[in-house]
ZAZA-267276 format. One line per 2 residues: number of its first residue (from 1); their letters; for each residue x, y, z of N, C-alpha, C, CB. Coordinates in nm, 2 decimals. Glycine has a CB too. Example, Ala and Ser with C-alpha at 12.3 -4.5 7.8 and 13.67 -1.06 7.14 Angstrom:
<rs>
1	as	1.32,-0.57,0.78,1.23,-0.45,0.78,1.32,-0.33,0.78,1.13,-0.45,0.90; 1.28,-0.22,0.71,1.37,-0.11,0.71,1.29,0.00,0.79,1.41,-0.06,0.57
</rs>
This chain:
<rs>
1	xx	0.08,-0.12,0.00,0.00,0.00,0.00,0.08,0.13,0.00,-0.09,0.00,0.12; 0.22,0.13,0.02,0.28,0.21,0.01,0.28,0.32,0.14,0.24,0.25,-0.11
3	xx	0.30,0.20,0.25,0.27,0.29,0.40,0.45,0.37,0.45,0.20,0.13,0.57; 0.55,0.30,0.42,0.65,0.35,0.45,0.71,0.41,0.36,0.72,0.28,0.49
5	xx	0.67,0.45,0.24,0.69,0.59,0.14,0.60,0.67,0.16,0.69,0.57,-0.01; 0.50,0.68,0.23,0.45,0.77,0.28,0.45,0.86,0.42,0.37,0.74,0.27
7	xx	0.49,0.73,0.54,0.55,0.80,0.62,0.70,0.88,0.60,0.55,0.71,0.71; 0.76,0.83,0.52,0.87,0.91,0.45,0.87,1.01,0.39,0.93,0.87,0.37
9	xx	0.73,1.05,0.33,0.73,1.19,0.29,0.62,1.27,0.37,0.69,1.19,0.13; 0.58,1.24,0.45,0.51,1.30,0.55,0.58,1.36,0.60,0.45,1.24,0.64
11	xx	0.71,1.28,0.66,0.82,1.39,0.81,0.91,1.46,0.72,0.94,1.28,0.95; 0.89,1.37,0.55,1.00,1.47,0.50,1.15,1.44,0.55,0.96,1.64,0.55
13	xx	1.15,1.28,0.59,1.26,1.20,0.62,1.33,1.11,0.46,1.20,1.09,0.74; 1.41,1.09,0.47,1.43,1.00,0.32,1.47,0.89,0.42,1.55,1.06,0.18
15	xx	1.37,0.78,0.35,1.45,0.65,0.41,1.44,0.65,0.58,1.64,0.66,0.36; 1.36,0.74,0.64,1.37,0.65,0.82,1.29,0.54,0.80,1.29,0.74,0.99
17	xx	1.20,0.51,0.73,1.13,0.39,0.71,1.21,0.34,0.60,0.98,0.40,0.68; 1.21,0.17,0.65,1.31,0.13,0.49,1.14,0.06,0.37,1.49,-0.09,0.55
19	xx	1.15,0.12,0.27,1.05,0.10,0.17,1.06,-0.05,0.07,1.08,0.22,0.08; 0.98,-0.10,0.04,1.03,-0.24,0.01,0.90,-0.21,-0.10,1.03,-0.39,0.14
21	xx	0.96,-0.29,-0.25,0.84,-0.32,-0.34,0.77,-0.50,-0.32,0.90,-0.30,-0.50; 0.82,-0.54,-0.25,0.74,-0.65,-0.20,0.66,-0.62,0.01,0.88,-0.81,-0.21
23	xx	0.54,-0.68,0.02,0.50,-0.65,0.11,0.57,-0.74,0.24,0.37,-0.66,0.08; 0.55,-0.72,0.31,0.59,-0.77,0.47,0.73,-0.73,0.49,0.58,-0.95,0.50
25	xx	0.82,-0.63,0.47,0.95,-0.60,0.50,0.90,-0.55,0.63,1.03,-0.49,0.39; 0.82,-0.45,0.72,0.79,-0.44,0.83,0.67,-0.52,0.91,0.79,-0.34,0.84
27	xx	0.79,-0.59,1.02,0.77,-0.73,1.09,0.74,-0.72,1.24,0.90,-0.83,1.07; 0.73,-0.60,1.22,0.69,-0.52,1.43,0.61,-0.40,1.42,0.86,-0.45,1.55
29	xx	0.55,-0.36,1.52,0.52,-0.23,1.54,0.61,-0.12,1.55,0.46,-0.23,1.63; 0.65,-0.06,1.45,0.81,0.04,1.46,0.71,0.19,1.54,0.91,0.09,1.23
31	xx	0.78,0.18,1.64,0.71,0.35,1.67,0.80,0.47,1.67,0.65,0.36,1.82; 0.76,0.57,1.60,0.84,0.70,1.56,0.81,0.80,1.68,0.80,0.76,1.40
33	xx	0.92,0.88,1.78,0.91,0.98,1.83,0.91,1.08,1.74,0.98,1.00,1.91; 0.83,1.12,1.70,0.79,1.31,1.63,0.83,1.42,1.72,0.59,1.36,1.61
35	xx	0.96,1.47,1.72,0.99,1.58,1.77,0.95,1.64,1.94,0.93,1.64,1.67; 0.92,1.49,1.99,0.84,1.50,2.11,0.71,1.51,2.13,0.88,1.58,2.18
37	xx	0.65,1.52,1.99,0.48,1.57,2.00,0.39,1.47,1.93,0.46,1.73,1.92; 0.45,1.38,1.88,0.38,1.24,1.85,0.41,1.14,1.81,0.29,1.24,1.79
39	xx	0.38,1.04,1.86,0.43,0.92,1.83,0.38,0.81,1.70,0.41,0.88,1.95; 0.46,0.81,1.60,0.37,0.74,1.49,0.41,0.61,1.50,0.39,0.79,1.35
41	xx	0.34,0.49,1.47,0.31,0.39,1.47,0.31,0.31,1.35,0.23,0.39,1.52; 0.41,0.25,1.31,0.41,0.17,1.13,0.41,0.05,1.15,0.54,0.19,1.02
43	xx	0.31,0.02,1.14,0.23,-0.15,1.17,0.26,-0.24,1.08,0.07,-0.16,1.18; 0.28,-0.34,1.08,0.32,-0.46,0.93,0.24,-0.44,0.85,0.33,-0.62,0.94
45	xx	0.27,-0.43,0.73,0.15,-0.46,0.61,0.10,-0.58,0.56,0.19,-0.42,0.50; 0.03,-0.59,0.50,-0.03,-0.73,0.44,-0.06,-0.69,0.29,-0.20,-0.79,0.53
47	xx	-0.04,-0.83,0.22,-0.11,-0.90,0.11,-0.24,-0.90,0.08,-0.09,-1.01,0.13; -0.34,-0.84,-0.06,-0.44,-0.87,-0.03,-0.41,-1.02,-0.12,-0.55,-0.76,-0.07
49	xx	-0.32,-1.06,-0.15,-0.32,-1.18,-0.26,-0.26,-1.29,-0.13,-0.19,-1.15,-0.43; -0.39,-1.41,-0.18,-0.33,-1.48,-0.04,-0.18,-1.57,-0.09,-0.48,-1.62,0.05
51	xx	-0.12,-1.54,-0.02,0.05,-1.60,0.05,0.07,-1.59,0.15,0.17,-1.54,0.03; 0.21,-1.60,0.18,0.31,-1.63,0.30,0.23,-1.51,0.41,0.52,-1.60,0.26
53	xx	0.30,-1.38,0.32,0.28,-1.26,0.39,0.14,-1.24,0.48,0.29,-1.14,0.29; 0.01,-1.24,0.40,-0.11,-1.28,0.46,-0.13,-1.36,0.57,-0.16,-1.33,0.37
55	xx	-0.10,-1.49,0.55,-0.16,-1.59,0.64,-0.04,-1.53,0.78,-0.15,-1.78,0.56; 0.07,-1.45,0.73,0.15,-1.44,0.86,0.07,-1.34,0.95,0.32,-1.39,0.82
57	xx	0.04,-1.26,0.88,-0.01,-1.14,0.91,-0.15,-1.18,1.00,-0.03,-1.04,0.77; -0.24,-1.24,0.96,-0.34,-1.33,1.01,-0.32,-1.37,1.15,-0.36,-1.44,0.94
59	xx	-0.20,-1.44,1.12,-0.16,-1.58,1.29,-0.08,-1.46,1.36,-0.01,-1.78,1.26; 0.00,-1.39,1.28,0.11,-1.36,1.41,0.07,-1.15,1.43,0.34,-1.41,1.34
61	xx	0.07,-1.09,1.30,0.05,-0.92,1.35,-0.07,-0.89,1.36,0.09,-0.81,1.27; -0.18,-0.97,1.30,-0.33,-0.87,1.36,-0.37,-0.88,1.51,-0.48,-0.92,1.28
63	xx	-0.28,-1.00,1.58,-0.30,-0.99,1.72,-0.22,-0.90,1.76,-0.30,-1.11,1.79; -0.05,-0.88,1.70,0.00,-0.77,1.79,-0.07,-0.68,1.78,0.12,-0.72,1.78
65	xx	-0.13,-0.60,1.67,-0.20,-0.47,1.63,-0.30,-0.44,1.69,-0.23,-0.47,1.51; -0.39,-0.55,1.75,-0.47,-0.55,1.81,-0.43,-0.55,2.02,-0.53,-0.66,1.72
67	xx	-0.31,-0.60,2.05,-0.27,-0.56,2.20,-0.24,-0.42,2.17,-0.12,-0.65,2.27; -0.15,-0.39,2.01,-0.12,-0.25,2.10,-0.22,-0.17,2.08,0.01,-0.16,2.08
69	xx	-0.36,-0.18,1.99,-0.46,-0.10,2.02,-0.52,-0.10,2.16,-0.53,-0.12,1.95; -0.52,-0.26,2.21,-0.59,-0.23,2.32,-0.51,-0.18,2.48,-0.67,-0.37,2.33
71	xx	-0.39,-0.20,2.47,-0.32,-0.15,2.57,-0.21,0.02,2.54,-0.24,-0.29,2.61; -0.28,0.05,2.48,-0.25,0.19,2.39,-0.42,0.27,2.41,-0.19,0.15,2.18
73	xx	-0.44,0.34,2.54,-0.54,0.42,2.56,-0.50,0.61,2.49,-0.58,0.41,2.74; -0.37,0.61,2.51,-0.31,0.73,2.48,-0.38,0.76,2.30,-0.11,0.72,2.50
75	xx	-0.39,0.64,2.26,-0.41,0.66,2.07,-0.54,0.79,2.07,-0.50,0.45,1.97; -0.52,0.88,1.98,-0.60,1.03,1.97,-0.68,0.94,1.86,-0.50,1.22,1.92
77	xx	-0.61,0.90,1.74,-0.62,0.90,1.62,-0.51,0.80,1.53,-0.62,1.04,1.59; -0.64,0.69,1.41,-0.54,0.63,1.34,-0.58,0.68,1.23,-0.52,0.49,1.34
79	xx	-0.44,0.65,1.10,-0.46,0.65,0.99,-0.49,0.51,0.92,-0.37,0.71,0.94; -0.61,0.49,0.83,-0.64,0.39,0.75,-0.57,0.43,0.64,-0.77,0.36,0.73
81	xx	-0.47,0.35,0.53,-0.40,0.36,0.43,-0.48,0.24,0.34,-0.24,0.34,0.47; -0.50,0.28,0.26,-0.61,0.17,0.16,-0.54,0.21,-0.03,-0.85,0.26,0.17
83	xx	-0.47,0.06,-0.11,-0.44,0.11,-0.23,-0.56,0.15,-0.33,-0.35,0.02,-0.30; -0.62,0.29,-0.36,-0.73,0.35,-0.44,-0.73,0.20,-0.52,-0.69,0.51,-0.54
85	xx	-0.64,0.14,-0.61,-0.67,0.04,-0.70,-0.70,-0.07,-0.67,-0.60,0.04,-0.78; -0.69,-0.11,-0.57,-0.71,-0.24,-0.51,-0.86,-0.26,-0.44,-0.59,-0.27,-0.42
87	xx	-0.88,-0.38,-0.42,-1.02,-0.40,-0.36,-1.01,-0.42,-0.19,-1.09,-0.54,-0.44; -1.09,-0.40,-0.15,-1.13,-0.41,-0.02,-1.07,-0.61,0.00,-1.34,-0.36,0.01
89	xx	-1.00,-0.62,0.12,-0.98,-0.77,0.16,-1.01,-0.81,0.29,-0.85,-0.81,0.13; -1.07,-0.88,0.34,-1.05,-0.94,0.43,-1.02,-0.92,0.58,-1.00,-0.99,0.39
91	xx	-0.89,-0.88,0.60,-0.80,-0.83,0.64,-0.79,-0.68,0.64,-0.71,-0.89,0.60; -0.88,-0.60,0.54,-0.87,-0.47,0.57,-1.00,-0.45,0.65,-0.84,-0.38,0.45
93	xx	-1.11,-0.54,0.61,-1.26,-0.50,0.69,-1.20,-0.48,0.92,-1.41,-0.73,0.64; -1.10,-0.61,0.85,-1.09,-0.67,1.01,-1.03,-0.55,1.11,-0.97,-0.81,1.03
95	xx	-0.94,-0.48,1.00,-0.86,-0.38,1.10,-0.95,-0.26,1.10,-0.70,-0.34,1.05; -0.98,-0.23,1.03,-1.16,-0.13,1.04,-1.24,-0.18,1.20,-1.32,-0.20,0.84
97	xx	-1.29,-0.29,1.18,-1.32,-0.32,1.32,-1.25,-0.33,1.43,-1.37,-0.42,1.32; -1.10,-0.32,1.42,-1.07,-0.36,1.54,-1.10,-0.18,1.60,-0.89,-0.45,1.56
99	xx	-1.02,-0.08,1.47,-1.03,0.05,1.51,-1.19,0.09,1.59,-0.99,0.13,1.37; -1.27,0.04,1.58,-1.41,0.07,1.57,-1.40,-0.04,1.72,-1.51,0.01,1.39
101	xx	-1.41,-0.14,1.75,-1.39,-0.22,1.86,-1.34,-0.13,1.99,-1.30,-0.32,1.82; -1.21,-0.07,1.94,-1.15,-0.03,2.04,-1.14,0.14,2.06,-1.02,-0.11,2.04
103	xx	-1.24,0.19,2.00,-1.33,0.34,1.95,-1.18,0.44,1.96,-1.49,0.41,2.11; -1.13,0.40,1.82,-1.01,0.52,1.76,-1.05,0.56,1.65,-0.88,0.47,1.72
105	xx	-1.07,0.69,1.64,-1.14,0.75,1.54,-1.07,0.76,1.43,-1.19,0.86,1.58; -1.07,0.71,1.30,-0.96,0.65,1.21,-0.99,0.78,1.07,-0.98,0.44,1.17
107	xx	-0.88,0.79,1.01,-0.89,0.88,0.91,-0.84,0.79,0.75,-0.79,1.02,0.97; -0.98,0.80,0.66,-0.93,0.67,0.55,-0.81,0.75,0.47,-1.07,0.61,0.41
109	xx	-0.72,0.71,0.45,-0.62,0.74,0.32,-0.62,0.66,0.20,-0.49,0.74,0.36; -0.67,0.71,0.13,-0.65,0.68,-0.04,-0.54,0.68,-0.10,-0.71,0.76,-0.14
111	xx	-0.40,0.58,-0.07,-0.29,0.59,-0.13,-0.29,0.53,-0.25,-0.20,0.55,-0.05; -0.16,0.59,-0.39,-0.11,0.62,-0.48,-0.26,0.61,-0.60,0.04,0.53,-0.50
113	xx	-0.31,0.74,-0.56,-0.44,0.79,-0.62,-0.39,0.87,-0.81,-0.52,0.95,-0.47; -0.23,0.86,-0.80,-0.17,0.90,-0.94,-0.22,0.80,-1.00,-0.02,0.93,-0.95
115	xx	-0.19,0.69,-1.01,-0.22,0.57,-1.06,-0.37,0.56,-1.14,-0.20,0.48,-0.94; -0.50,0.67,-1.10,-0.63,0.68,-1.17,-0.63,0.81,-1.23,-0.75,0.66,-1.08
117	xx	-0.65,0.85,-1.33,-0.64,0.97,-1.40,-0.80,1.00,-1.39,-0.56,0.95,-1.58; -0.90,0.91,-1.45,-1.02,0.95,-1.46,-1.07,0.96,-1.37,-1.08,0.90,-1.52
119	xx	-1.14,1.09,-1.30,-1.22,1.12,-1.23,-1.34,1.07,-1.25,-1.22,1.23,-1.23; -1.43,1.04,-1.29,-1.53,0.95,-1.26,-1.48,0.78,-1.20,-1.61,0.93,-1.41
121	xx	-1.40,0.74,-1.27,-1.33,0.59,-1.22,-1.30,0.65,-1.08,-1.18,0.53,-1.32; -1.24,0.75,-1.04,-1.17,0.76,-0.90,-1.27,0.74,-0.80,-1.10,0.91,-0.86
123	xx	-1.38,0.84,-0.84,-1.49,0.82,-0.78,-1.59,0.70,-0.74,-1.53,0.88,-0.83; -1.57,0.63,-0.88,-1.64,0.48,-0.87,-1.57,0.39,-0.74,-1.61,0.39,-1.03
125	xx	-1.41,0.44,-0.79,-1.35,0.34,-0.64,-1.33,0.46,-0.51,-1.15,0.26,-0.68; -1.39,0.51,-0.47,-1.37,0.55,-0.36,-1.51,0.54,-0.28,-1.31,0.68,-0.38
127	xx	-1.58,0.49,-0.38,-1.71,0.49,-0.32,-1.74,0.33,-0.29,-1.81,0.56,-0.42; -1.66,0.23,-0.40,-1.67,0.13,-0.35,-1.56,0.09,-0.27,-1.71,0.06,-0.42
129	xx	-1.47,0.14,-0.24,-1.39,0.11,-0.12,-1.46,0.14,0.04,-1.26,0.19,-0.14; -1.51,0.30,0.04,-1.59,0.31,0.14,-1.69,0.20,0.19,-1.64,0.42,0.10
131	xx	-1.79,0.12,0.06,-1.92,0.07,0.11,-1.81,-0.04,0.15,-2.07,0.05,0.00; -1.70,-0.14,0.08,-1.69,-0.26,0.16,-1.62,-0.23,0.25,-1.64,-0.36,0.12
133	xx	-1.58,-0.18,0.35,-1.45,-0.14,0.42,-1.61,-0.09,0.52,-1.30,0.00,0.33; -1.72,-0.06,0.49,-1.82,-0.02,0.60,-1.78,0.11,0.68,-1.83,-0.14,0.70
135	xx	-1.74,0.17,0.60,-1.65,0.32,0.63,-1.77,0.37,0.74,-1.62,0.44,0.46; -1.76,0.45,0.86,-1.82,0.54,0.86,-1.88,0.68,0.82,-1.80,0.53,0.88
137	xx	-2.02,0.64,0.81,-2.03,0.78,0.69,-2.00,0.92,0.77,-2.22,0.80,0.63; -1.94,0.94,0.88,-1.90,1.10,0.94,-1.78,1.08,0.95,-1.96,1.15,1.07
139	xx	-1.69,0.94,0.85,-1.58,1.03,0.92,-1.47,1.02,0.76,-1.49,0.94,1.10; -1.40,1.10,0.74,-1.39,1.11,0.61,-1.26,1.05,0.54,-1.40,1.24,0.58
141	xx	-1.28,1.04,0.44,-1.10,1.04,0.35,-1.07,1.14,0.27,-1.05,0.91,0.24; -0.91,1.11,0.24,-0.78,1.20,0.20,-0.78,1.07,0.10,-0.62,1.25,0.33
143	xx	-0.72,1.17,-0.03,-0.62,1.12,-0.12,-0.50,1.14,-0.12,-0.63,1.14,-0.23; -0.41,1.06,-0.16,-0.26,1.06,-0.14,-0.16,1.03,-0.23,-0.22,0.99,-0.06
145	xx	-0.05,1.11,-0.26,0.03,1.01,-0.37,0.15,1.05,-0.33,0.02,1.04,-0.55; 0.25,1.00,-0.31,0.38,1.05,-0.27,0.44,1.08,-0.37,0.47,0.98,-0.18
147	xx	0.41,1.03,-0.53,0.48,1.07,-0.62,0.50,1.27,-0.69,0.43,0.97,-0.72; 0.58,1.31,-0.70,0.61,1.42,-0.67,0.73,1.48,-0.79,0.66,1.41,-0.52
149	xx	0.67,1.43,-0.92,0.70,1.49,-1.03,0.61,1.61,-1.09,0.70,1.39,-1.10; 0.67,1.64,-1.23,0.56,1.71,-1.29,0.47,1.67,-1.39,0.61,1.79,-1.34
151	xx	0.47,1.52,-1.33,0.37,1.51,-1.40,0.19,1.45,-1.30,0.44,1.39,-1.51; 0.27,1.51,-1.17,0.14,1.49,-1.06,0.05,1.60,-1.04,0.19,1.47,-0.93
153	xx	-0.06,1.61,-1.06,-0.13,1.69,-1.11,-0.18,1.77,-0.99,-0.25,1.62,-1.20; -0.24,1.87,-1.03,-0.25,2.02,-0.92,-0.35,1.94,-0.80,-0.36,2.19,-1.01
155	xx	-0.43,1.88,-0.85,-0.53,1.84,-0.77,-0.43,1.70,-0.65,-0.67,1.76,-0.90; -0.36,1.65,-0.72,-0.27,1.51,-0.63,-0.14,1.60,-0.52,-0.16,1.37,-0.78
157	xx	-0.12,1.73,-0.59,-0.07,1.84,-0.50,-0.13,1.88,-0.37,-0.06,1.95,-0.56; -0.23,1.92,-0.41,-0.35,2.01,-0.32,-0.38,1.86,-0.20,-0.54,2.07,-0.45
159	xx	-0.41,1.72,-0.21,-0.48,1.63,-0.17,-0.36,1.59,-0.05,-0.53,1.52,-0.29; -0.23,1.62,-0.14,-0.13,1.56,-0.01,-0.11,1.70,0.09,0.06,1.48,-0.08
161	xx	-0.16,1.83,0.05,-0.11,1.94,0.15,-0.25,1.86,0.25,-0.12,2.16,0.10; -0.34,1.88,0.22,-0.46,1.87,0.30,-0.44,1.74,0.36,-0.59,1.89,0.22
163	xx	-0.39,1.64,0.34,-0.33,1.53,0.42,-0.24,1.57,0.56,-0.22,1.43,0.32; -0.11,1.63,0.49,-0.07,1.68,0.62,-0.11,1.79,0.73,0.03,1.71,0.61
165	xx	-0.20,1.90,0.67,-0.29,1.97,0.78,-0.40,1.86,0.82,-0.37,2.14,0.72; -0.44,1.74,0.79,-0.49,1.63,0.85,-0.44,1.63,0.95,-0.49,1.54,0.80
167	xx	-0.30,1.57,0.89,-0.21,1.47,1.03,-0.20,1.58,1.11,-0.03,1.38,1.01; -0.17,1.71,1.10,-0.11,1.85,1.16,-0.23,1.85,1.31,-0.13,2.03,1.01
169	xx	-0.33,1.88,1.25,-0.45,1.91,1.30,-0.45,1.75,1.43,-0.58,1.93,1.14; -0.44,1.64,1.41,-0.49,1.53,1.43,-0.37,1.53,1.57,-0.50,1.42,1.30
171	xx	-0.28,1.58,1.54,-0.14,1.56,1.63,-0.20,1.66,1.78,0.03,1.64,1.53; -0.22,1.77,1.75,-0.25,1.87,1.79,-0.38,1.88,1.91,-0.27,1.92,1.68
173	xx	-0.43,1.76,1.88,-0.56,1.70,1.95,-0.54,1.62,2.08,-0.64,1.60,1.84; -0.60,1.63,2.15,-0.55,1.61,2.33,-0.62,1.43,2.34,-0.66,1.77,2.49
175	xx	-0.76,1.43,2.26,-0.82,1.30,2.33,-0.87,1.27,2.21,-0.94,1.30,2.46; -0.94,1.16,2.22,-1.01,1.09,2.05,-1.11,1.13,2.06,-1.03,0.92,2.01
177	xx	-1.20,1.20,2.17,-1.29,1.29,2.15,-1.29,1.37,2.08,-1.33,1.33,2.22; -1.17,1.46,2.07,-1.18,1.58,2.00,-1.11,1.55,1.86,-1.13,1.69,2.08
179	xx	-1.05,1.39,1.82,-1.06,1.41,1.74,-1.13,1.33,1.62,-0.97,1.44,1.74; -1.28,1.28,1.73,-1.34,1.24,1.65,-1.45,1.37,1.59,-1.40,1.12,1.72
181	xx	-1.47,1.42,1.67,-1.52,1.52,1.66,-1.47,1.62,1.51,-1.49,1.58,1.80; -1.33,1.65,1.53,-1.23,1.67,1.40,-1.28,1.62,1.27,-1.10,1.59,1.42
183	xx	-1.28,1.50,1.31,-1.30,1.43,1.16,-1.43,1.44,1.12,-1.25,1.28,1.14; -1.51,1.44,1.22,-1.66,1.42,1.14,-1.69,1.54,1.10,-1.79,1.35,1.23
185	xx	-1.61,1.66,1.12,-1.65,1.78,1.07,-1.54,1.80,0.95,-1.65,1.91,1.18; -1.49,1.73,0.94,-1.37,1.74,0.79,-1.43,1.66,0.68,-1.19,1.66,0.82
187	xx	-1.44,1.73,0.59,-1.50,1.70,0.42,-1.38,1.63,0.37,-1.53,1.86,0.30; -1.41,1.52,0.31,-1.37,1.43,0.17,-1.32,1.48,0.15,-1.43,1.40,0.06
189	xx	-1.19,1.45,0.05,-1.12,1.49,-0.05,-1.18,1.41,-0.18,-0.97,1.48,-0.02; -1.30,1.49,-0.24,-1.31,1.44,-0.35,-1.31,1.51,-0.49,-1.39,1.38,-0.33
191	x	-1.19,1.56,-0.49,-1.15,1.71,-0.60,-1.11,1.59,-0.72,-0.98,1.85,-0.53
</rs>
């Protein structure tokens, strides 16, 4: 899904996350001190294609992911990372519920949204990612692309500023009250 090239261009770090084009390179919960003001959390990824990575992710990280949700009361706020082109799996419904289980008010990210040019298609999949994923309808998504040429368009510019006054805004927030509250008053990115 492209979670540790995004935390990489979020802090504007090159490389504190090591980036892998095959999935499962991160095999623990890596947690990042932010400058003393927040702590980010890069959880293992998964496969939606069933393999190794999957079934590992199944037996051995959706339970860690799930202790350190539940023994992690401090959590304000998570980010959901979802690939725009891929389909809802299994394993993404589950971690939606656990966030929802253990009431963290989660913010969807639509990562490498460069990858759809047509605006109606974008739309088609963001709407059916929302219905299987059982999105909450008050709480919203961001599009995202870390790619950062000129050939990324004004709109995939605009989508990643408004990502990080997301995270900006989300950091800034004392309890998951307020930033549930946050999100259910924050509009879509659906430019």
């Amino acid at each position: 899904t492209g979670k540790s090239t995004m935390i990489n261009h979020l802090l504007n770090v090159k490389k504190l996350v090591q980036a892998s084009r095959k999935p499962g390179k991160t095999t623990k919960v890596d947690l990042f001190d932010v400058n003393g003001r927040f702590t980010l959390a890069d959880t293992p990824g998964y496969s939606v294609v069933k393999n190794q990575v999957s079934e590992r992710w199944q037996a051995h990280w959706l339970p860690l992911v799930e202790a350190y949700m539940a023994s992690s009361p401090w959590i304000t706020a998570g980010i959901f990372l979802v690939d725009i082109g891929k389909d809802v799996s299994p394993v993404d419904r589950a971690i939606v519920s656990l966030f929802k289980k253990h009431d963290i008010p989660i913010l969807l990210v639509l990562n490498k949204d460069d990858k759809i040019i047509d605006r109606n298609h974008r739309m088609e999949r963001i709407q059916r990612i929302r219905k299987d994923l059982r999105w909450p309808t008050e709480y919203p998504h961001v599009r995202y692309t870390s790619f950062t040429s000129n050939r990324s368009s004004k709109n995939q510019r605009v989508s990643r500023i408004q990502m990080r006054k997301a995270l900006m805004k989300l950091v800034n927030l004392a309890t998951r009250q307020r930033a549930k509250k946050f999100l259910s008053g924050m509009e879509s990115d659906d430019v």
